[in-house]
C-alpha positions as CSV (number, residue, x, y, z in Angstrom):
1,X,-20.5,-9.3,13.2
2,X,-19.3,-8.4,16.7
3,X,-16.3,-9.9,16.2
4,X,-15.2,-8.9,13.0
5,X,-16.0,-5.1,14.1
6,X,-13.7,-6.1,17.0
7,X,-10.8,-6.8,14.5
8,X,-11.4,-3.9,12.3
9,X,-11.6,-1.6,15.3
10,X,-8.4,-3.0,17.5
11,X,-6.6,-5.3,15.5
12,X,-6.2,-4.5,11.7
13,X,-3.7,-2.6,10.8
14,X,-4.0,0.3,8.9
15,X,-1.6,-1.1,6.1
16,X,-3.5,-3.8,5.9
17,X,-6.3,-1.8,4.5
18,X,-4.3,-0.1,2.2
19,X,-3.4,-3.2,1.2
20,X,-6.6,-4.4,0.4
21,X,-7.2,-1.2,-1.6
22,X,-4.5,-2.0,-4.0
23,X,-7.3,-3.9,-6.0
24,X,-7.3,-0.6,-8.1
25,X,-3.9,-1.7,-10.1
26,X,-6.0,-3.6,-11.7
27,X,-6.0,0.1,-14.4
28,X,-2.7,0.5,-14.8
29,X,-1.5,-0.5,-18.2
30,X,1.2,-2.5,-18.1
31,X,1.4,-4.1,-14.5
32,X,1.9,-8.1,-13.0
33,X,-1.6,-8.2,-11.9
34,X,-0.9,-11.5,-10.0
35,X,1.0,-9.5,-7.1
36,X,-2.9,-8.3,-6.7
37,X,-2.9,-11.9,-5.1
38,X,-0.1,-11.2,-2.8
39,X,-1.7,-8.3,-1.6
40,X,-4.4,-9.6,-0.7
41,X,-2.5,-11.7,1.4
42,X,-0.2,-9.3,2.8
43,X,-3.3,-7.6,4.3
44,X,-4.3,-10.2,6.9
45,X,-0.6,-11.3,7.1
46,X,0.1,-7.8,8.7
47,X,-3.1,-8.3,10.5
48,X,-2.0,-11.4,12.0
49,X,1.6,-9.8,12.8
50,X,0.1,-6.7,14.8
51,X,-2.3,-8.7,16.9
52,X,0.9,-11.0,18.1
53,X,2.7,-7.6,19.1
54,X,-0.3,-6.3,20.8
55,X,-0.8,-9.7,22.6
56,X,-4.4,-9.7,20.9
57,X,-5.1,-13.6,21.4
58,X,-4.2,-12.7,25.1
59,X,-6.8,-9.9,25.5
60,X,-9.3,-11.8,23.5
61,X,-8.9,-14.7,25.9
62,X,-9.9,-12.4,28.1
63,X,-12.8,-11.7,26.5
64,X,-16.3,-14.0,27.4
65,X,-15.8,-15.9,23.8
66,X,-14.1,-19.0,23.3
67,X,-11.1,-19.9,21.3
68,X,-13.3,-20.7,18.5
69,X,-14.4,-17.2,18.4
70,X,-11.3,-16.1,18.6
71,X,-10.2,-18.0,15.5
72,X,-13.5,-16.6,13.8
73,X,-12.9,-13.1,14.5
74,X,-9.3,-13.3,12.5
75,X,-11.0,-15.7,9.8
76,X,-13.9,-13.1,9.5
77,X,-11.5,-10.5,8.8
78,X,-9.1,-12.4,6.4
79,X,-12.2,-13.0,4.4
80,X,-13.8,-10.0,4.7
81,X,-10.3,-8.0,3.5
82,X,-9.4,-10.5,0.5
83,X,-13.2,-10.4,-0.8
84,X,-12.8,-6.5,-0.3
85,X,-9.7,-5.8,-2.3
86,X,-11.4,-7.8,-5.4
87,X,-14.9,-6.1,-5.5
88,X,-13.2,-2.7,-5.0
89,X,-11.0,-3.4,-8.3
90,X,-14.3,-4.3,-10.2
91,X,-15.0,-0.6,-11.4
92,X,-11.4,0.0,-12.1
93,X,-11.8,-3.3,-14.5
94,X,-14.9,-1.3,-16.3
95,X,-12.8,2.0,-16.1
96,X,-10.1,0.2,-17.7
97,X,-12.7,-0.7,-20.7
98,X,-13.9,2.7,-21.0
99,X,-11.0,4.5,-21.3
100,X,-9.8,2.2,-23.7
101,X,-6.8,0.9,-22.3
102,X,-4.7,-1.5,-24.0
103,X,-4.3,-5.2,-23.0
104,X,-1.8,-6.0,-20.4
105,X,1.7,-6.8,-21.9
106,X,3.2,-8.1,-18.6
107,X,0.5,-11.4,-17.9
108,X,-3.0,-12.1,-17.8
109,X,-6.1,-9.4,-17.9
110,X,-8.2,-8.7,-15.2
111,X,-10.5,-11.1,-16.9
112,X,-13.1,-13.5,-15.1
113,X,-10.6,-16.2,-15.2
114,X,-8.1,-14.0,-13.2
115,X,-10.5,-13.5,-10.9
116,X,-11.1,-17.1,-10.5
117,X,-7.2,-18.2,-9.8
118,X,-7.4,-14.9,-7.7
119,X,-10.0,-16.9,-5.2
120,X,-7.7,-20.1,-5.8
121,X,-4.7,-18.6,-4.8
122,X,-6.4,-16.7,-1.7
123,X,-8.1,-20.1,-1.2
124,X,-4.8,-21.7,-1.4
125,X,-2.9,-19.2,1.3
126,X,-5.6,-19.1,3.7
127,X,-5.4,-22.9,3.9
128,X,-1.7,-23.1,4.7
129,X,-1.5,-20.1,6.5
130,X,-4.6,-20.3,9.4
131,X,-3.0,-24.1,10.1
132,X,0.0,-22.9,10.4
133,X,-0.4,-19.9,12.5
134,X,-2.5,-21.3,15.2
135,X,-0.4,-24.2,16.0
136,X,1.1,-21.7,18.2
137,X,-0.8,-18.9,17.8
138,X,2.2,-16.0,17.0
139,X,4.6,-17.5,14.6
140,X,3.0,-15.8,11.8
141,X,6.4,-15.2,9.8
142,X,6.7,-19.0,9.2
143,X,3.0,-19.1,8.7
144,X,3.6,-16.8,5.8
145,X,6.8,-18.3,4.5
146,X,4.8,-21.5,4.2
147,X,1.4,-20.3,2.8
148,X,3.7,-17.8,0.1
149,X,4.6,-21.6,-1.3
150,X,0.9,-22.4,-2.9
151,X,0.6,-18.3,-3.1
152,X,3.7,-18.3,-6.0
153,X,2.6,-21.2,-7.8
154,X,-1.0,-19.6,-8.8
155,X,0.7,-16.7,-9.2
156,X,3.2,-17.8,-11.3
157,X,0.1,-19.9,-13.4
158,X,-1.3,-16.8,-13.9
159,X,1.2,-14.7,-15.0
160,X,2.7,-17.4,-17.5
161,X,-0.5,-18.5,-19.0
162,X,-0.8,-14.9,-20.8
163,X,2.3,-15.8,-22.9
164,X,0.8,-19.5,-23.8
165,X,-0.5,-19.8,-27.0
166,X,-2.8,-23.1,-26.0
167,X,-4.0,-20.5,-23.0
168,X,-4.8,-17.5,-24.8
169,X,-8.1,-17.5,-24.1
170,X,-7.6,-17.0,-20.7
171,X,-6.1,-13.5,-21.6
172,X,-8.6,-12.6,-24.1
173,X,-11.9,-10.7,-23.6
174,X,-14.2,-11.5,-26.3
175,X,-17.7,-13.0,-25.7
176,X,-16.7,-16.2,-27.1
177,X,-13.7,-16.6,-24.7
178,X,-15.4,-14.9,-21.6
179,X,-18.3,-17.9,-22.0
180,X,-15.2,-20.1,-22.1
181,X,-13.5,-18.4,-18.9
182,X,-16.8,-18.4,-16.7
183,X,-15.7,-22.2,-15.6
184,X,-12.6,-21.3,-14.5
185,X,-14.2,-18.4,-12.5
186,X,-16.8,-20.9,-11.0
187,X,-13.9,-23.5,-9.9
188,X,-12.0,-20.2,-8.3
189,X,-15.4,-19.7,-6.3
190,X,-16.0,-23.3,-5.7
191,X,-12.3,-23.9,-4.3
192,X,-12.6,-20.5,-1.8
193,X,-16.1,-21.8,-0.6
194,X,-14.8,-25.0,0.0
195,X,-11.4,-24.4,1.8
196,X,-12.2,-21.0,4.0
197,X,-14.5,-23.6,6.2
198,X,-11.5,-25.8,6.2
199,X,-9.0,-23.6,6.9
200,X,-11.3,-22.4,9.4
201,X,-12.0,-25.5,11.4
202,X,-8.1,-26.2,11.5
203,X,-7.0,-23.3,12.9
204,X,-10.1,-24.0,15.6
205,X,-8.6,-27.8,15.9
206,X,-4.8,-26.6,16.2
207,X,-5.7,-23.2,18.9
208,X,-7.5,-25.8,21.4
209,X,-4.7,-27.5,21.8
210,X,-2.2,-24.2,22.4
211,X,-1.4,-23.7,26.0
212,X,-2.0,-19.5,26.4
């Protein structure tokens, strides 16, 4: 926890946070709710960019942790803003439902199955992105260019499936079809549980091997 107060305190940027607030556009009535995902990816990307201004791997090499901690404190924080920016949009969801508002003409519903490709695609990004970033440890524009790749093709699943007949379900939020989307909310889970670790022990196995 040390470490991830560490990165909140001298190394997030404030946009970032903002960032990670935009969960709430989940309300708005006719919105692509898959740039949600992008945001959410945005926020440690900006993260990621500040800390190479501030020469943060430097300081923290300073620091009595190792370069494994190091790689922790930023894969703490990525976490800790993605997971963020989706449980803050959870009362806008019910908000949504008690004000009545009508279904999302633009793509797919906040609906658990958009929450599910939501943890794919972060899943997805932080994969890329942490392997790609600390193979040298500041060329986080390229790290992004080449995580954005997996990023757009959830996103672009997501927003064309609402205009599927077959997929309709997906879209739709009666009890029948939300027992039918709780799979697809499961494999998002599943598929963030299993690559974060991954993504996690690459960018430990790539860092070792930087010359600071």
């Amino acid at each position: 926890m040390k470490l991830l107060y560490k990165e909140l305190a001298l190394t997030a940027h404030p946009s970032s946070l903002v960032f990670a607030l935009l969960g709430c556009l989940v309300i708005v009535p006719a919105y692509p709710y898959s740039a949600i995902f992008l945001f959410g990816c945005l926020a440690p990307y900006l993260t990621f960019v500040n800390a190479r201004e501030t020469n943060d791997l430097w300081y923290t090499a300073l620091l009595p942790v190792s370069r494994r901690d190091s790689v922790r404190g930023k894969w703490l924080l990525t976490v800790f803003l993605q997971l963020f920016q989706l449980l803050f949009s959870l009362p806008f969801v019910l908000l949504r439902q008690a004000l009545g508002v009508a279904d999302n003409p633009v793509g797919l519903d906040a609906t658990p199955a958009w929450y599910g490709l939501a943890l794919a695609a972060y899943a997805a990004f932080d994969l890329v992105f942490f392997a790609a970033y600390f193979k040298s440890g500041y060329k986080a524009g390229k790290a992004f260019l080449l995580a954005a790749l997996p990023l757009a093709a959830v996103m672009a699943a997501a927003e064309s499936a609402a205009h599927i007949p077959a997929l309709q379900w997906l879209d739709n939020a009666s009890p029948e079809n939300l027992r039918r989307q709780v799979p697809v909310l499961l494999s998002g889970m599943a598929c963030y549980a299993a690559l974060l670790p991954l993504a996690y022990k690459t960018g430990v196995r790539r860092f070792e091997k930087v010359d600071l």
